[in-house]
C-alpha positions in Angstrom: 0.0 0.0 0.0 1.8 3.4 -0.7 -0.4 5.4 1.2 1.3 4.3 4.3 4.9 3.6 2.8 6.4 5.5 5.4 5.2 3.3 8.4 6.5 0.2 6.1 10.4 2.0 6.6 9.8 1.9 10.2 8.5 -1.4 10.8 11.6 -2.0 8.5 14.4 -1.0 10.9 12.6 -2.0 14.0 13.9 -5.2 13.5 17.7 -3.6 12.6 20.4 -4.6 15.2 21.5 -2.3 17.3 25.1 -1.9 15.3 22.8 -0.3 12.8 21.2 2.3 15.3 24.8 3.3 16.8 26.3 3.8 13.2 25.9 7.5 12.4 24.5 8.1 9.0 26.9 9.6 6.2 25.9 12.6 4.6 25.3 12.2 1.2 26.2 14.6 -1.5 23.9 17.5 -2.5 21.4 16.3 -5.4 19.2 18.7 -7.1 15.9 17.8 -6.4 14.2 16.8 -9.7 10.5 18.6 -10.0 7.7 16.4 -8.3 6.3 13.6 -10.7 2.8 14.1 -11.7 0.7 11.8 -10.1 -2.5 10.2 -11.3 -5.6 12.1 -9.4 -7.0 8.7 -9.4 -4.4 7.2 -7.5 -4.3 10.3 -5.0 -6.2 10.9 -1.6 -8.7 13.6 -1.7 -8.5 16.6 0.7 -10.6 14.7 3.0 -8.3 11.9 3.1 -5.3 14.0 3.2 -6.2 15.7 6.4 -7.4 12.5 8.1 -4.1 10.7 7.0 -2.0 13.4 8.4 -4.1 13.6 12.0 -3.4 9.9 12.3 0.6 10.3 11.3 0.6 13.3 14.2 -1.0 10.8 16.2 1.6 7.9 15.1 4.3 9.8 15.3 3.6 11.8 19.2 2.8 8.2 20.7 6.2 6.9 19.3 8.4 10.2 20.6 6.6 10.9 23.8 7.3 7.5 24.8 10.6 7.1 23.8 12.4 7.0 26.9 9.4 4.7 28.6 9.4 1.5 26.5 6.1 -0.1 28.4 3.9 2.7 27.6 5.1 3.2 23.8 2.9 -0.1 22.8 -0.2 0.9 24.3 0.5 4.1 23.1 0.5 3.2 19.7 -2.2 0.5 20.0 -4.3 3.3 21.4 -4.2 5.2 18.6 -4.7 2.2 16.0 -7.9 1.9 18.0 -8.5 5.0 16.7 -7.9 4.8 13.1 -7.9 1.3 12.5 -11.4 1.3 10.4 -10.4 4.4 8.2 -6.6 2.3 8.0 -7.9 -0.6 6.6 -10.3 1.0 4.5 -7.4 3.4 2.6 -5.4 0.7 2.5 -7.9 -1.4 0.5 -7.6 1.8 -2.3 -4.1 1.9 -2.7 -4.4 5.3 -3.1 -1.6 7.8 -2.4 -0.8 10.9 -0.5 0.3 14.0 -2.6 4.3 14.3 -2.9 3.9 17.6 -0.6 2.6 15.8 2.5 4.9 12.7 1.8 7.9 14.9 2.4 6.5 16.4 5.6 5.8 12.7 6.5 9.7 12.0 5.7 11.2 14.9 8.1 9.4 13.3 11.1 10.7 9.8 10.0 14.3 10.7 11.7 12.1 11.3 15.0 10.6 8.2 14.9 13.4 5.6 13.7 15.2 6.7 16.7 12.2 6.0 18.7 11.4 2.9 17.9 14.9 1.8 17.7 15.2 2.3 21.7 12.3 0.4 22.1 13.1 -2.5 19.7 13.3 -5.2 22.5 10.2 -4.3 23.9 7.6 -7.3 23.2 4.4 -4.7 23.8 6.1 -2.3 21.2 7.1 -5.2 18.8 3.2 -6.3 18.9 2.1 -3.0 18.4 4.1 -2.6 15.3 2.9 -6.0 14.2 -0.4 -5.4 14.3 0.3 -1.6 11.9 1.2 -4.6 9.7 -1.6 -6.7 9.6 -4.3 -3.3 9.6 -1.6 -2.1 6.7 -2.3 -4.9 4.3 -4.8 -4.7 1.9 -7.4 -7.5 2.2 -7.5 -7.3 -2.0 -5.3 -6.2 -4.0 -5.8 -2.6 -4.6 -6.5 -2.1 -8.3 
């Protein structure tokens, strides 16, 4: 599902080793940023969508940082909030749909935040289950068309 490509990174390197999470990244050279593709309007969320997927990223993302430095309370935390949004998450992820490349790259600064989040809390069994479950809700039912 692209709509939720973002989360998919973090699930990603939840299960790095910690060698990973101590390496500091390199900076890579300056690249001019090529003008944003055009994207199929079709294949886009609406406005409505847009500001609901964006409320539940705020929501994703403060449950992971606030609870950084308190491992127990990050899984409920982010199982609280799936509560939430798991109906609307299902549902958009049965479209396939997209978000614009504008809020993709506000989604991407807040990334850093939340890969070093999650990688404290990596042990964690209630954080680990948490994260699983973003999985399951994540995957489309049928394949979006």
């Amino acid at each position: 599902m692209k709509l939720l490509s973002t989360l998919s990174l973090v699930l990603a390197f939840a299960g790095a080793t910690p060698v990973l999470a101590d390496t500091p990244p390199a900076k890579a050279p300056a690249e001019k940023k090529a003008p944003p593709a055009k994207t199929d309007a079709s294949k886009t969320l609406s406005a409505d969508e847009v500001k609901k997927a964006m409320a539940f990223f705020d929501e994703f993302h403060g449950a992971i940082v606030k609870n950084q430095d308190a491992c127990p309370k990050m899984g409920p935390a982010v199982n609280a909030v799936l509560d939430k949004h798991e109906v609307w998450l299902r549902k958009m992820a049965e479209t396939g749909k997209d978000l614009p490349p504008a809020e993709k790259e506000k989604l991407q600064k807040k990334q850093a935040d939340m890969m070093s989040a999650v990688m404290k809390c990596k042990d964690d069994k209630g954080v680990m289950d948490a994260f699983q479950r973003l999985a399951v809700v994540m995957t489309p039912k049928t394949p979006a068309k």
